[in-house]
N, C-alpha and C positions, 0 to 999 in steps of 0.2 A: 504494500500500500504506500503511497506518496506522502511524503510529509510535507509540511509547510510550517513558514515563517509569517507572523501577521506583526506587523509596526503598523502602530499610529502615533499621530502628530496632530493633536488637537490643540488649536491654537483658539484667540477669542473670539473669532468669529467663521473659521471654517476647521472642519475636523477630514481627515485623511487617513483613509487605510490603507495599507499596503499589504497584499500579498506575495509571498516568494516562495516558487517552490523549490526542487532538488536543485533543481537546473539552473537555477539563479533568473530564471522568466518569472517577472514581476507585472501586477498588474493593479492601478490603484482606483479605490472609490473617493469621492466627494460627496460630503455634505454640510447643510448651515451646523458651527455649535451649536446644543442646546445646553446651555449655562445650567440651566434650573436641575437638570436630570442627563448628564452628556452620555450615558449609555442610549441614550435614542439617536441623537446625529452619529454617535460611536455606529450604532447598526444599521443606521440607513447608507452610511459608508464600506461597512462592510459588505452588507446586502449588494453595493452596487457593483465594488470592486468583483461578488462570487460572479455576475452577471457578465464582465469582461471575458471573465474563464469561461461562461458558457452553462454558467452551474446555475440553475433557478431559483428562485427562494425556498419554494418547496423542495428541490434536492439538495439545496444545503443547508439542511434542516439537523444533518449528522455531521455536519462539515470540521467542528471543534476538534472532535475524535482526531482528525488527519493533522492538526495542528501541535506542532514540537513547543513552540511558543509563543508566549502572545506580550508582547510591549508594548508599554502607551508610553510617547511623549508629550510633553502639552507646557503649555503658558497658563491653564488656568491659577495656577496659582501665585505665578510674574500677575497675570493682570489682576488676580484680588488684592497685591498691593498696590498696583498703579495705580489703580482705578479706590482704591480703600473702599472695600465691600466685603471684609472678612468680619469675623467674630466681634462684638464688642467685649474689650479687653481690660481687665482690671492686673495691677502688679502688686504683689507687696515684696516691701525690700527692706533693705538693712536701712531704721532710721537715719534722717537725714541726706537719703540719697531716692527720695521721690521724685528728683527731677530727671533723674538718669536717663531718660528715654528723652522728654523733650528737650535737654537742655544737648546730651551728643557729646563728643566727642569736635572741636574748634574745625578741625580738618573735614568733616563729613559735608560743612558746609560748599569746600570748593574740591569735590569728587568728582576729577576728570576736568576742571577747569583750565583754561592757562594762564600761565604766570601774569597777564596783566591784570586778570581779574584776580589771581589770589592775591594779588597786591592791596587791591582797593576795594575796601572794606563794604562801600554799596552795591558791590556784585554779589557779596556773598547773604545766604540766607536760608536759615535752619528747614529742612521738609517741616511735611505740617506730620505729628508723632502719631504713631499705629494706636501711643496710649497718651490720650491729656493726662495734667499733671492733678484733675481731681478724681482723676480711676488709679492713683497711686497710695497705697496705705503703708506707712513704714513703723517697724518694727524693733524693738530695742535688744540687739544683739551683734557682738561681735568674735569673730575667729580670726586668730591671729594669723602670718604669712606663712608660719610654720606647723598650721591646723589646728592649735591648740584653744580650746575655748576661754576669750578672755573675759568675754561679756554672755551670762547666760540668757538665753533666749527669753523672753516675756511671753508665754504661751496666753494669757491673756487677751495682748494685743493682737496675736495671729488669730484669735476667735473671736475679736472684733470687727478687728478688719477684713476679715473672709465672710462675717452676717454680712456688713453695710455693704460691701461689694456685692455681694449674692442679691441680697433681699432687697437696699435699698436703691444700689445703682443697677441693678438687673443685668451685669454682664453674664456674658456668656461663656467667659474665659475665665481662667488668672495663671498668671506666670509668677514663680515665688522664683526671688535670686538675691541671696544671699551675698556678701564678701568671702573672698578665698572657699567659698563650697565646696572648690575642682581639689582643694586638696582635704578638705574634711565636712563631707556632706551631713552632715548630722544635724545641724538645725534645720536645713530645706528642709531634710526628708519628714524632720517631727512636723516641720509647718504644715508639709502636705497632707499628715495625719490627720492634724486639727481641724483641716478647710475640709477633709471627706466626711469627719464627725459634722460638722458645720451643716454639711449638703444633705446627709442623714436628717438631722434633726428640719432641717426647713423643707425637706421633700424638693429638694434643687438640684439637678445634676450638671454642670458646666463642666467644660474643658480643664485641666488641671494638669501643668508641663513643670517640672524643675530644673534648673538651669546644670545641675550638675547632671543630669541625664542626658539635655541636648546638646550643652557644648563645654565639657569637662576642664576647663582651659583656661590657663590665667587672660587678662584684659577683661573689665568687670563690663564697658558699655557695650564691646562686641558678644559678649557672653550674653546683656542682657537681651540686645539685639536680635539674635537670634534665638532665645528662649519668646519672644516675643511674637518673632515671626512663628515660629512654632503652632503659638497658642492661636494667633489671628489668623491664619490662613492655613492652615497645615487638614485642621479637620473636617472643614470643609471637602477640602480637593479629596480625603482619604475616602470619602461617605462615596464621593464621585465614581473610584477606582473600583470600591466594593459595587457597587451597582455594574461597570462595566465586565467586571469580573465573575458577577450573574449571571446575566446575560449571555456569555462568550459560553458558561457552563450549560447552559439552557440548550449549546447545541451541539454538548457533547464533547468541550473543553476541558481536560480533565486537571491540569495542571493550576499554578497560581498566577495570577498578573502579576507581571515583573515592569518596574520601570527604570530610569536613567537618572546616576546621581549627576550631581554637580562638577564633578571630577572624572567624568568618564566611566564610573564603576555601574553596574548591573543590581539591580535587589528586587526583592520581596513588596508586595506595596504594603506587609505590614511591619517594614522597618518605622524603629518606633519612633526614627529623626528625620521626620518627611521632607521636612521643609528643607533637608538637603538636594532635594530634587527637582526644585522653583525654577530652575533653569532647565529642565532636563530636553524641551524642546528644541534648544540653540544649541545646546550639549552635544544632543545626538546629530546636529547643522554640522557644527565643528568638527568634531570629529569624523563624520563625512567627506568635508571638506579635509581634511590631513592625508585622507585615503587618496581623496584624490589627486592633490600633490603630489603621491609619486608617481601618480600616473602619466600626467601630462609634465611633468618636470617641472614644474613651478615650486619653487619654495618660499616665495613670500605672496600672502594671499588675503586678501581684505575680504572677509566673508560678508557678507550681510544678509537682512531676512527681513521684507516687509511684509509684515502681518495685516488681518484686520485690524488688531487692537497696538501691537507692538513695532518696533524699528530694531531690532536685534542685531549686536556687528560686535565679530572679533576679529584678529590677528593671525594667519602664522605665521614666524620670522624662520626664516632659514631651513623650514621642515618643522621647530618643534613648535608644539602646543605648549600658548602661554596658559600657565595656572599660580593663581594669587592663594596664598596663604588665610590671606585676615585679608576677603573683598572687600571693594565698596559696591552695596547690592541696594537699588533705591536710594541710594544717598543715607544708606546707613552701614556702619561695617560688621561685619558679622565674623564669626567664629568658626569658620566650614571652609577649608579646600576645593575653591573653584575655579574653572576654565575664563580662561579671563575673555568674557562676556559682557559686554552693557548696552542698556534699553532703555527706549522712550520713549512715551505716550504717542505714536505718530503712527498709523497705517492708515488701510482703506475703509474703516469704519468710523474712524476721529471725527465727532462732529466739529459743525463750522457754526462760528454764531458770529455775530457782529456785535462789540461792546458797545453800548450805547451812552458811555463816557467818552469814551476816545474817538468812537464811530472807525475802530481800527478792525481787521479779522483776527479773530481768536479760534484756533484749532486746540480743540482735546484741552486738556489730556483725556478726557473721559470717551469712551468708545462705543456706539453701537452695539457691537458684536454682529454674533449670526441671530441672535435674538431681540430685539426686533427687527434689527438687519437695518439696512436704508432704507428711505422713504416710500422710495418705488415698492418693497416688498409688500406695503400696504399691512404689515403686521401693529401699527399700534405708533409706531415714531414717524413724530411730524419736525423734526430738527433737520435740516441737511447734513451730508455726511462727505467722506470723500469720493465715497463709489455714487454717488447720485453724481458729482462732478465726472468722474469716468464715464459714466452711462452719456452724459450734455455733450461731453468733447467728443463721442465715438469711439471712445476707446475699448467700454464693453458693449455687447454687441445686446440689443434687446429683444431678440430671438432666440438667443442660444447663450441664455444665463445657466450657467453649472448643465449645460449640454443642454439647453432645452429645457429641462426635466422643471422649471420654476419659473412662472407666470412673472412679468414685472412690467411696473406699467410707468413709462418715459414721464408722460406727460402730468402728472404727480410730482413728480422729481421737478422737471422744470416750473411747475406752477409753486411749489414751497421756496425751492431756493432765490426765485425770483422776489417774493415776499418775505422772506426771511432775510436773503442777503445782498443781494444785486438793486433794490431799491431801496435797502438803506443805505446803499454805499453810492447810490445814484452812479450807476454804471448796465452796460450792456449787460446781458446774464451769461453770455460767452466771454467776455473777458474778465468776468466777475469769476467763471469757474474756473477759467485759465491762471487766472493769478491765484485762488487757493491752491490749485495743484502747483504750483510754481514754489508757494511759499511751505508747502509739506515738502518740497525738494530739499528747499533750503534749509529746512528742519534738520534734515536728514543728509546731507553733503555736511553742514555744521558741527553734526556731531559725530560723524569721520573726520574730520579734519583739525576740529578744535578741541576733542575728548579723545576718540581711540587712537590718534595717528599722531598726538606729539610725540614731538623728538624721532620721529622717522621719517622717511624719504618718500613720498610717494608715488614717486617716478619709479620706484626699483619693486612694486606691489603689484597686483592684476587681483581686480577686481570680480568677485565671483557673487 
């Protein structure tokens, strides 16, 4: 019997299957993400890629059986931070250090900038934080550099502060992170005790991460960074993974979903440090991309990836792949070994508004997706986008959206963006969609050239 290989690459607004058999003949499906529940666009791509083989819905009803393994790559969990549409997050931490998430790290401000603006201090300016500083409860206790407890824990305060989070601010999360934890976890772990007694007694179950289990490691704000990301976006995407991993079993799958970490490595999706795999989309780009370097003999290579939701671009220099220690990932640094990758709110689902202070265009960051998609799709969004611009210029064809198979309707597209943007900017509506497509270029040439590409040559690069 034939086996196969199924990759997908579900990004925020289209999701992609790929199947491979022995032979290395590959044949892929397309469909919109569906954010809410992605094992649905997950199978309407897969369903479509069986149909290239030849294989019907109804005969690949057994088809998992034939399947050696099955990978999902994605951005959903890059665009739950872009976009901040994760968990609400509450922290508690060593008193006196409640600001840690908002106040950062001085440098996180100018990640990836160049030296003119790290210079001058009105370029620079703090993300807005995954956690304000009134979802922060701090806790009186400390452990010294050498483990030892100097200050005992206030068990008190941790059952305070885990009610008023719980019950009164309703988060959905909480992230406990202690000082030096990475070398003597004993107060996290009791705190973590406290906060599940907590959720017992109030009939509350939230997310609950420790920073000595996500990132073991000295540096306290990329430690909490990453226990944070954890808690705000991690369990979301895992809920995602289990549902696609149904599904794939439903037709006879018999194995686990495996995804893509941040550093190239392979896992389980019930590894318990997800959120190491936020990149695993551009991941599995790159790493592509390196293969293919020796093929065609290029060894420096400017990868890039325009998504619906994202603008993804790495490097390779010489053959090897760059990987960052202690990234900067959203303009905050984290604690996890990654492929050095960075991303910006910019594809073909960016809405476009006109600020009606400046009367200037403002793209994104916030993105469509494939849910509700552009205008034309007629699912519910009346904001323009950039593919309602593609559809104006002739670029996508409105006949043969995603082959045909999706209804879309032109004249929609031109009648909002004409009203939404092209008359308040008193201009044609073709040069009006010309110039945002122009100015998502320059979005996006910008940060190739002014973020990933300092201090290199770009004459000596090829572009992929």
């Amino acid at each position: 019997m034939s086996r196969y290989l199924v990759a997908c690459d579900a990004g925020g607004t289209m999701t992609d299957v790929i199947i491979v058999d022995e032979e290395g003949r590959s044949v892929i499906g397309k469909a919109p993400t569906s954010p809410q529940d992605e094992s649905i666009g997950y199978m309407e791509s897969f369903w479509e890629a069986l149909e290239y083989m030849g294989i019907s819905k109804d005969e690949g009803q057994n088809f998992g059986a034939s399947v050696e393994t099955a990978i999902y790559t994605g951005t959903s969990m890059l665009n739950t931070v872009i976009n901040m549409s994760g968990y609400k997050t509450g922290i508690i931490v060593t008193r006196g250090f409640e600001d840690i998430i908002s106040q950062g790290r001085g440098s996180q401000t100018f990640i990836g900038a160049q030296w003119s603006e790290i210079t001058h201090m009105q370029y620079r300016r703090h993300r807005t934080p995954l956690v304000p500083s009134q979802l922060a409860r701090g806790v009186t206790e400390r452990i010294d550099m050498f483990g030892t407890p100097v200050i005992p824990m206030y068990e008190d305060e941790v059952r305070e502060g885990a009610r008023s989070l719980i019950a009164d601010e309703k988060v959905e999360a909480i992230a406990i992170i202690f000082l030096q934890s990475f070398v003597n976890p004993a107060h996290e772990n009791r705190a973590a005790e406290i906060c599940r007694e907590v959720m017992e007694e109030l009939g509350q179950e939230v997310v609950l991460e420790v920073s000595n289990k996500v990132a073991p490691t000295t540096r306290e704000i990329s430690r909490a960074n990453a226990t944070v990301i954890q808690a705000y976006a991690s369990d979301p995407a895992r809920k995602q993974l289990y549902r696609i991993e149904e599904e794939l079993a439903k037709t006879g799958y018999a194995h686990s979903l495996k995804t893509v970490l941040g550093y190239g490595g392979i896992t389980n999706i019930r590894y318990p440090r997800l959120f190491e795999a936020a990149m695993s989309g551009p991941v599995g780009g790159l790493m592509g991309a390196k293969y293919l370097s020796s093929v065609i003999g290029e060894e420096n290579i400017v990868c890039s990836d325009v998504g619906g939701t994202s603008f993804d671009a790495g490097t390779i220099t010489a053959g090897v792949l760059p990987i960052d220690r202690e990234p900067g990932f959203q303009d905050m640094y984290v604690n996890v070994p990654m492929l050095g990758i960075t991303s910006i709110g910019a594809g073909t689902g960016t809405y476009i508004r006109v600020d009606p202070q400046t009367n200037r265009i403002k793209l994104g960051p916030d993105s469509a997706g494939g849910t509700p998609g552009p205008t034309f799709m007629e699912a519910g969004n009346t904001t323009p986008t950039i593919n309602d611009v593609n559809l104006l210029l002739g670029i996508l064809s409105e006949t043969n959206y995603l082959g045909g198979k999706v209804k879309i309707n032109k004249a929609v597209s031109e009648k909002l963006f004409k009203e939404r943007v092209a008359d308040p900017l008193g201009m044609d509506i073709y040069d009006a969609a010309e110039t945002c497509l122009e100015l998502l270029n320059v979005m996006m040439r910008e940060h190739l050239v002014n973020s990933l590409m300092v201090g290199h040559d770009l004459r000596e690069y090829v572009l992929l």
